[in-house]
PyMOL Python script that loads the backbone (N, CA, C, O; Angstrom):
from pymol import cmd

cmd.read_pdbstr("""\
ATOM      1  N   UNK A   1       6.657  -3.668 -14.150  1.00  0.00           N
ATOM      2  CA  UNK A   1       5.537  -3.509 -13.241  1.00  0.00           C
ATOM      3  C   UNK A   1       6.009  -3.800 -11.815  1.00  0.00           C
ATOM      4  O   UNK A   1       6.428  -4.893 -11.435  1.00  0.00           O
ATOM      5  N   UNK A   2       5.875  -2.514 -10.949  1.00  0.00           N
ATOM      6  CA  UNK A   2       6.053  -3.182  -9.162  1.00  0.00           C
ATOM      7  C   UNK A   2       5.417  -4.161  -9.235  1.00  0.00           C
ATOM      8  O   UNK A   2       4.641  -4.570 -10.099  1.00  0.00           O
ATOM      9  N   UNK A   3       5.874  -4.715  -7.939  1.00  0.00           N
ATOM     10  CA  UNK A   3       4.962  -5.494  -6.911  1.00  0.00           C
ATOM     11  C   UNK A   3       4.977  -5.355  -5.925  1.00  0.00           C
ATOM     12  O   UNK A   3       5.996  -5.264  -5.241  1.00  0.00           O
ATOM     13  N   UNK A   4       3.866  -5.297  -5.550  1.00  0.00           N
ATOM     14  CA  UNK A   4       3.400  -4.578  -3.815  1.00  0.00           C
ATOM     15  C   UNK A   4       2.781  -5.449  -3.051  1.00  0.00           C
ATOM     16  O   UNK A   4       1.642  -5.857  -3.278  1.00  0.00           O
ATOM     17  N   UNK A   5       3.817  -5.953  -1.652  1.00  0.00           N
ATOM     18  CA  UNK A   5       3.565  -6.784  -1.105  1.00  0.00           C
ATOM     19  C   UNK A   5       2.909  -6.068  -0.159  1.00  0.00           C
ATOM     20  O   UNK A   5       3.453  -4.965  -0.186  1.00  0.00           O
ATOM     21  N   UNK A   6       1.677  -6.051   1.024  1.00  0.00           N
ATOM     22  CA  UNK A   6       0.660  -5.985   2.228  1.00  0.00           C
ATOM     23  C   UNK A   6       1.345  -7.135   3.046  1.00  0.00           C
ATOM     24  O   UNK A   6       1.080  -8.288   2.709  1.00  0.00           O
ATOM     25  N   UNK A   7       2.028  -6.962   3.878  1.00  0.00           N
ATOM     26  CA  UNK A   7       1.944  -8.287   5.200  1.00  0.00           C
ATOM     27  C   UNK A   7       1.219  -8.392   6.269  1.00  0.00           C
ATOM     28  O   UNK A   7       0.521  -7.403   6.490  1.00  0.00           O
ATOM     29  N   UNK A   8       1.127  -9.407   7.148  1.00  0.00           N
ATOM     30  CA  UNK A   8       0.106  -9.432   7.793  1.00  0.00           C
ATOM     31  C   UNK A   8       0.046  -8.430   9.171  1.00  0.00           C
ATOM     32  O   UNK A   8      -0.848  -8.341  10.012  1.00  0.00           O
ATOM     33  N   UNK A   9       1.410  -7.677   9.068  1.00  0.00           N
ATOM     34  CA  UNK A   9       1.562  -6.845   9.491  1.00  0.00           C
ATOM     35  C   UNK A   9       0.067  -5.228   9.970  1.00  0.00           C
ATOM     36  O   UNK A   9      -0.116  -4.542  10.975  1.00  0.00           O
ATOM     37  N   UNK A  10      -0.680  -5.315   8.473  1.00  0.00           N
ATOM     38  CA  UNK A  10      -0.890  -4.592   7.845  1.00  0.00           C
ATOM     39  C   UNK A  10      -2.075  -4.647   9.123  1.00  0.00           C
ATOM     40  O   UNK A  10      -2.335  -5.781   9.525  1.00  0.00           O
ATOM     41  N   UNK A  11      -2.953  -3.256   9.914  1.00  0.00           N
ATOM     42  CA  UNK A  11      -3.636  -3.502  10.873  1.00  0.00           C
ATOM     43  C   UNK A  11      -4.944  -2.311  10.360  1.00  0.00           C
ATOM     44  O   UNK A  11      -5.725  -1.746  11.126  1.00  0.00           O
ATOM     45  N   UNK A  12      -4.879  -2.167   8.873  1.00  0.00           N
ATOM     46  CA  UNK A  12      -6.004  -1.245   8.028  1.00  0.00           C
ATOM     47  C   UNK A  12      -6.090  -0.344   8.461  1.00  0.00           C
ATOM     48  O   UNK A  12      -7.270  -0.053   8.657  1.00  0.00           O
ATOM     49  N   UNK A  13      -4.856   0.963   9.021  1.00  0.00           N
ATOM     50  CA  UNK A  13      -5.262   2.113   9.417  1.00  0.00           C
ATOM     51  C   UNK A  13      -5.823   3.299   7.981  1.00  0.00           C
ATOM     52  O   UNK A  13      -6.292   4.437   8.023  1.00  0.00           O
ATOM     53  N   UNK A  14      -5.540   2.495   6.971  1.00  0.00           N
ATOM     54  CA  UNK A  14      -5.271   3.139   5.870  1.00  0.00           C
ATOM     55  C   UNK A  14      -4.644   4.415   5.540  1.00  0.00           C
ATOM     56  O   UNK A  14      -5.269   5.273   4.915  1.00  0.00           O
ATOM     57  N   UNK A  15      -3.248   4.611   5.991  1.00  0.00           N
ATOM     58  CA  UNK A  15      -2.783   5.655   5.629  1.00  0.00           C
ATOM     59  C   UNK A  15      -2.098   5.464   4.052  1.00  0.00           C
ATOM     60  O   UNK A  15      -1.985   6.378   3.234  1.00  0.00           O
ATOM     61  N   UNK A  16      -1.675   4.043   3.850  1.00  0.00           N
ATOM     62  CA  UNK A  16      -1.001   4.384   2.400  1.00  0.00           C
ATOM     63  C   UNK A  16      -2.215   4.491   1.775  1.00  0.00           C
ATOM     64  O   UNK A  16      -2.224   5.516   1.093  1.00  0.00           O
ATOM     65  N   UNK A  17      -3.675   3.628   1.682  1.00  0.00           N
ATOM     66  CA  UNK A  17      -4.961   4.303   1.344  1.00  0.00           C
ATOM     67  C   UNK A  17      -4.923   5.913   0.677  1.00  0.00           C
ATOM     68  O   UNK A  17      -4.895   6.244  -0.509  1.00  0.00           O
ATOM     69  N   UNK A  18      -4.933   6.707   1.830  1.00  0.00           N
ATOM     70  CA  UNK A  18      -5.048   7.901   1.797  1.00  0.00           C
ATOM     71  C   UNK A  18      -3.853   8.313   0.806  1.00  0.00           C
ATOM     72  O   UNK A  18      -3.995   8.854  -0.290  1.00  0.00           O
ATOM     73  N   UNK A  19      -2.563   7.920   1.464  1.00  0.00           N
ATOM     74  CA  UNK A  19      -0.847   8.755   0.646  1.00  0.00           C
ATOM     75  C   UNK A  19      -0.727   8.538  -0.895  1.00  0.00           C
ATOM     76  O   UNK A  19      -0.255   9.302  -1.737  1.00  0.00           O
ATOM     77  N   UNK A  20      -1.451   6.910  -1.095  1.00  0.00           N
ATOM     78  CA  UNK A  20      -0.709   6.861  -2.633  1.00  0.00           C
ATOM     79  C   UNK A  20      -1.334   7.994  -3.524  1.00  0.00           C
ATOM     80  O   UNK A  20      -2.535   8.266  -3.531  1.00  0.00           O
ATOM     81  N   UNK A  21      -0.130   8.776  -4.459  1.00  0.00           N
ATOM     82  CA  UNK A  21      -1.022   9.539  -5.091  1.00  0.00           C
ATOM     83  C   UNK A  21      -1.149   9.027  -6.199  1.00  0.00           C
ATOM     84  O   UNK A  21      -1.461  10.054  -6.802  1.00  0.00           O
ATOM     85  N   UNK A  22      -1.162   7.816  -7.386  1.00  0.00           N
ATOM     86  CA  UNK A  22      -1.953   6.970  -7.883  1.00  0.00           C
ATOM     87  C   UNK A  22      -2.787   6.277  -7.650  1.00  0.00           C
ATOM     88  O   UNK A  22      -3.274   5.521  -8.491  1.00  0.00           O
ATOM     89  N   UNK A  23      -3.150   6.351  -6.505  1.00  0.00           N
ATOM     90  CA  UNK A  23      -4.760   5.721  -5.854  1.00  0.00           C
ATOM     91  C   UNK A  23      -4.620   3.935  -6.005  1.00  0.00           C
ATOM     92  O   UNK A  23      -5.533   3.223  -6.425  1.00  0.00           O
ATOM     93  N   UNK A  24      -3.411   3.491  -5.607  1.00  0.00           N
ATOM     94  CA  UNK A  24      -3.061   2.202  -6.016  1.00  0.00           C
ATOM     95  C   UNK A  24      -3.943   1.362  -4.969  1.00  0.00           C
ATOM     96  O   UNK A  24      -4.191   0.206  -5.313  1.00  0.00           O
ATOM     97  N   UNK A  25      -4.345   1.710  -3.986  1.00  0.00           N
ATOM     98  CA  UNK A  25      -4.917   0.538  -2.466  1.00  0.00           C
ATOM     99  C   UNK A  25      -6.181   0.647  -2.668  1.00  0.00           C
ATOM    100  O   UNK A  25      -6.586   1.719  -3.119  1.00  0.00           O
ATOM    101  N   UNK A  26      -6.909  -0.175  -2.455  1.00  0.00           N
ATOM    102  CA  UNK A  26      -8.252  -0.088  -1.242  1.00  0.00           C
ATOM    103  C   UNK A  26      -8.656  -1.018  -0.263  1.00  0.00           C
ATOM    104  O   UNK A  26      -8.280  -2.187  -0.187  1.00  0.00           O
ATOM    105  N   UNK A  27      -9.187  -0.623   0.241  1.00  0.00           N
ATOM    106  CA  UNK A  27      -9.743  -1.535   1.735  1.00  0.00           C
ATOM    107  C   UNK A  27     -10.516  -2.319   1.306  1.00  0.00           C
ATOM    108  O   UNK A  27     -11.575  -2.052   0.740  1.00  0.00           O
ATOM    109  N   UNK A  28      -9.848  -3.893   1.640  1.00  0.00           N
ATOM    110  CA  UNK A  28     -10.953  -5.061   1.679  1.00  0.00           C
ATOM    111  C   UNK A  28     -10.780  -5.530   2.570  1.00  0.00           C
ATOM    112  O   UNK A  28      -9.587  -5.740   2.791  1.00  0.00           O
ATOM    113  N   UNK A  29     -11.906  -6.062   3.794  1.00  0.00           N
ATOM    114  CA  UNK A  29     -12.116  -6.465   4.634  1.00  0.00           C
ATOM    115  C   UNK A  29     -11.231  -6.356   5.753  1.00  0.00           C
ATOM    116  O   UNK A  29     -10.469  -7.178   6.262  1.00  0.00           O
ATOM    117  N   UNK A  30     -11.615  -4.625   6.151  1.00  0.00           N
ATOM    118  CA  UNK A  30      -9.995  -4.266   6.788  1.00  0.00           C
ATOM    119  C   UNK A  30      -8.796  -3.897   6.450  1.00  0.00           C
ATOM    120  O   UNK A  30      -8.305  -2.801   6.723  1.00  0.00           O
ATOM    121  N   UNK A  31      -8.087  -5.076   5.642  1.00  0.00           N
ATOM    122  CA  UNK A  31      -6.712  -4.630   4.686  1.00  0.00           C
ATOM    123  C   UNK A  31      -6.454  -3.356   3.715  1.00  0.00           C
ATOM    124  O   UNK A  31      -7.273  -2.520   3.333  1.00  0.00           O
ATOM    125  N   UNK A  32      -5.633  -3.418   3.547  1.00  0.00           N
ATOM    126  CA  UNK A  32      -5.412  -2.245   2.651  1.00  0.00           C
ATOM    127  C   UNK A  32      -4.705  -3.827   1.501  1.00  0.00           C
ATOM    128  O   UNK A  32      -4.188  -4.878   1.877  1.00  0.00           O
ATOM    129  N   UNK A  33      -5.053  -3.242  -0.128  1.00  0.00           N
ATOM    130  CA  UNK A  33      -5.320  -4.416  -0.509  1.00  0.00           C
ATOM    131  C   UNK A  33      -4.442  -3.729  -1.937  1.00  0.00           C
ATOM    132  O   UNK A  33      -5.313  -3.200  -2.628  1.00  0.00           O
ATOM    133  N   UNK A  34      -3.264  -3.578  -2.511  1.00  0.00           N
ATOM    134  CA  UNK A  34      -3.022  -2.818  -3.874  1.00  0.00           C
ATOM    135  C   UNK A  34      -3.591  -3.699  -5.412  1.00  0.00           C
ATOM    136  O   UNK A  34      -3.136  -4.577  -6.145  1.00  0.00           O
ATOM    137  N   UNK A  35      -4.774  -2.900  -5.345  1.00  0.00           N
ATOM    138  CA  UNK A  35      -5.637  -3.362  -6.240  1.00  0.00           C
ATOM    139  C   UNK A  35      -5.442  -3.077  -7.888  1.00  0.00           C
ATOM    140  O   UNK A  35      -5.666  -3.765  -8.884  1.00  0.00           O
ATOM    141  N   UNK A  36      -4.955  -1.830  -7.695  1.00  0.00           N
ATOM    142  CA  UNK A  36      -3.935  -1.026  -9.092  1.00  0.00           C
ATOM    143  C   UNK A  36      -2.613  -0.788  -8.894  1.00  0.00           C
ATOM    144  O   UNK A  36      -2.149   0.352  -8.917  1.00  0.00           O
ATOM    145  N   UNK A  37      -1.578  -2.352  -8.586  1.00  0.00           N
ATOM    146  CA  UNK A  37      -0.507  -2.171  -8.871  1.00  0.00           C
ATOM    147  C   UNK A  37       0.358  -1.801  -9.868  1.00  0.00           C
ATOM    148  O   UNK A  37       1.522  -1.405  -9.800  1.00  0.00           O
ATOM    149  N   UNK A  38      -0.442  -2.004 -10.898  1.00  0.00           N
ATOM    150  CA  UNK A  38      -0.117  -1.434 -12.430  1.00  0.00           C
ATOM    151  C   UNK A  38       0.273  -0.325 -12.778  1.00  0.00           C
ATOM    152  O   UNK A  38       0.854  -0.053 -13.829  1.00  0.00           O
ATOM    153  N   UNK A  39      -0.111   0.603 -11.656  1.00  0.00           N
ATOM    154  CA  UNK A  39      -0.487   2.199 -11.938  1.00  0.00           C
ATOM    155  C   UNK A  39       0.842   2.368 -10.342  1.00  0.00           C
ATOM    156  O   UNK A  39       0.849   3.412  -9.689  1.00  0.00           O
ATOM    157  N   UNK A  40       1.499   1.563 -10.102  1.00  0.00           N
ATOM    158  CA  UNK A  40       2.795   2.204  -8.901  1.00  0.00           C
ATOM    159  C   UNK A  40       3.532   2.844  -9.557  1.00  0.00           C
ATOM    160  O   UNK A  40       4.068   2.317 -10.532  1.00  0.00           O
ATOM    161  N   UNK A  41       3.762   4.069  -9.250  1.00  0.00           N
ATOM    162  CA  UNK A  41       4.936   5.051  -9.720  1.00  0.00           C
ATOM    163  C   UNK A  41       6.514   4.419  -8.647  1.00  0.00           C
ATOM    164  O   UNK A  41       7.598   4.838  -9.052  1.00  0.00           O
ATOM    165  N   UNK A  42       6.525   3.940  -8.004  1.00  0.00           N
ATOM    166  CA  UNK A  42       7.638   3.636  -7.249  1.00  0.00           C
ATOM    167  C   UNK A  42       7.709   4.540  -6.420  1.00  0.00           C
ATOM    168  O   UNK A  42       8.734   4.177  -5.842  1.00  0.00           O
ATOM    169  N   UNK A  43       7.286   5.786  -5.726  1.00  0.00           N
ATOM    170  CA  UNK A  43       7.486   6.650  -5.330  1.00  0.00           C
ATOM    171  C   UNK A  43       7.638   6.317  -3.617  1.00  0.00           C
ATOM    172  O   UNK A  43       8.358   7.044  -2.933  1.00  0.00           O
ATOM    173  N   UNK A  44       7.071   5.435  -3.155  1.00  0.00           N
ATOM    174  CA  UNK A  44       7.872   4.313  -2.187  1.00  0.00           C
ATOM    175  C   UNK A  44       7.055   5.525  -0.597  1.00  0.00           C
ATOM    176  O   UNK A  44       7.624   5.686   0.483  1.00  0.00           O
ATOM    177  N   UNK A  45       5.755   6.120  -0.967  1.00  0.00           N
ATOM    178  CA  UNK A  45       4.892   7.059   0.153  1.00  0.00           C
ATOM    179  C   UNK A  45       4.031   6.410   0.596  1.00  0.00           C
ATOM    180  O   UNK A  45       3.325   6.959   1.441  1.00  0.00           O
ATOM    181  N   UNK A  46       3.776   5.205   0.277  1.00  0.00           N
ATOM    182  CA  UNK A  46       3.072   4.133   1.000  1.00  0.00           C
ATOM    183  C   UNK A  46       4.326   3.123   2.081  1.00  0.00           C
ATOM    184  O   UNK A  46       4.239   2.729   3.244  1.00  0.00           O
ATOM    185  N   UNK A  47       5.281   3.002   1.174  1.00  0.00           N
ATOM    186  CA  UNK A  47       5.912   2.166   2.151  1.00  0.00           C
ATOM    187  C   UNK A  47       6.662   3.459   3.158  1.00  0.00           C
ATOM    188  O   UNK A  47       7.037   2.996   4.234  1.00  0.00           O
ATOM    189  N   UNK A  48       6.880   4.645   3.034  1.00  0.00           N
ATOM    190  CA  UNK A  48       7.113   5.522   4.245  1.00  0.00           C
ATOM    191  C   UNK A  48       6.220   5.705   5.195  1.00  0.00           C
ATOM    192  O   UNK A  48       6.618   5.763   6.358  1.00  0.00           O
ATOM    193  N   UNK A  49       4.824   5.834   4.895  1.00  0.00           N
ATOM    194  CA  UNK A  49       3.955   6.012   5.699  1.00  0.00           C
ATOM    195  C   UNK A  49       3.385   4.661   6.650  1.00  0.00           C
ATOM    196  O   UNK A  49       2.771   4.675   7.717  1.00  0.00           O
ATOM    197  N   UNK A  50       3.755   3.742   5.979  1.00  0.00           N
ATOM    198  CA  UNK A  50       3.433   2.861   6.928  1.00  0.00           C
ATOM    199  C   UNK A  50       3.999   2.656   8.324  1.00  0.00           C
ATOM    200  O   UNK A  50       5.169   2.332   8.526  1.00  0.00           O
ATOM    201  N   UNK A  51       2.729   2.951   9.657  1.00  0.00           N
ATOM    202  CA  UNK A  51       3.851   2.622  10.678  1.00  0.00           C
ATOM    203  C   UNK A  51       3.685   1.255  11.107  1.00  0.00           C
ATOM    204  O   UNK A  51       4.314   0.964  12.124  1.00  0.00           O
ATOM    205  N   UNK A  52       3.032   0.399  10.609  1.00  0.00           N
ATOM    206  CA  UNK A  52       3.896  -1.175  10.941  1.00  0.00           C
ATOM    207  C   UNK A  52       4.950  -1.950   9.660  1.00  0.00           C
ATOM    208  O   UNK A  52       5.294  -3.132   9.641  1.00  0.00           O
ATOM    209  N   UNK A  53       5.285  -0.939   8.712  1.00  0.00           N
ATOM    210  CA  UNK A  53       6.543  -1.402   8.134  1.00  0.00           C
ATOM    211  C   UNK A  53       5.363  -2.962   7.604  1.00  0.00           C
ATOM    212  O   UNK A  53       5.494  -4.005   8.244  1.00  0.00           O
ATOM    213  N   UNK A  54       4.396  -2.898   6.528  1.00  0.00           N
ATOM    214  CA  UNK A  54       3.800  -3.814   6.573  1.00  0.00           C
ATOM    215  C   UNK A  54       4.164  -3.964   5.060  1.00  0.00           C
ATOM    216  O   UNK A  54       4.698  -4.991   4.642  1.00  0.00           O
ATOM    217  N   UNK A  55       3.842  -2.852   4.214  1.00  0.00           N
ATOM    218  CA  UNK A  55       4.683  -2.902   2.758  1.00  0.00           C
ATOM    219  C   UNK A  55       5.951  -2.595   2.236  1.00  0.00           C
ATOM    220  O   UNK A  55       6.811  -1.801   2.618  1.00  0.00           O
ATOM    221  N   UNK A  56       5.911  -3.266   1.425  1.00  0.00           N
ATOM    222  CA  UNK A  56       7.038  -3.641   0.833  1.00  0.00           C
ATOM    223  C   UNK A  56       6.876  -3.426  -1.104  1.00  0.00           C
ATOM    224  O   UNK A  56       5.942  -3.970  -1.692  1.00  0.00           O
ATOM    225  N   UNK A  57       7.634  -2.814  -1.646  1.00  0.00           N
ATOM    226  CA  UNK A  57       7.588  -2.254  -3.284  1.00  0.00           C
ATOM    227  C   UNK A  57       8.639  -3.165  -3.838  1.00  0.00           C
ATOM    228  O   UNK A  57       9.582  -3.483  -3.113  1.00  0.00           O
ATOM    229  N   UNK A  58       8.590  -3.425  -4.553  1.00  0.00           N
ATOM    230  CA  UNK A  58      10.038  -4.371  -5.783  1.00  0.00           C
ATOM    231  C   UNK A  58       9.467  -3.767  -7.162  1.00  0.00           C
ATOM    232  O   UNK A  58      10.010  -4.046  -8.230  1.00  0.00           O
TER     233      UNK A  58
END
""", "prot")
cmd.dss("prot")
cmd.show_as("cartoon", "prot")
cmd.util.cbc("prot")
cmd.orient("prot")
């Protein structure tokens, strides 16, 4: 199972929101929050799309 780190980096534009195509994020209180990490393919289009470099995949 990944693990998908959000840092505080993270400023809720929600683009990995939008990119993951397992629907792994959603927005809580602003954040983008990976709520179905279970379901990460590794495909690593959240951590490309991010432009504050806020996630991180293992």
């Amino acid at each position: 199972m990944p693990t998908i780190t959000v840092s505080d980096a993270c400023d809720g534009d929600g683009v990995c929101v939008d990119i993951c195509p397992m629907n792994c994020y959603d927005m809580v209180d602003g954040k983008a929050v990976p709520e179905r990490a279970d379901d990460c393919i590794m495909c690593m289009a959240c951590v490309n799309a991010c432009p504050n470099q806020a996630i991180t995949v293992e």
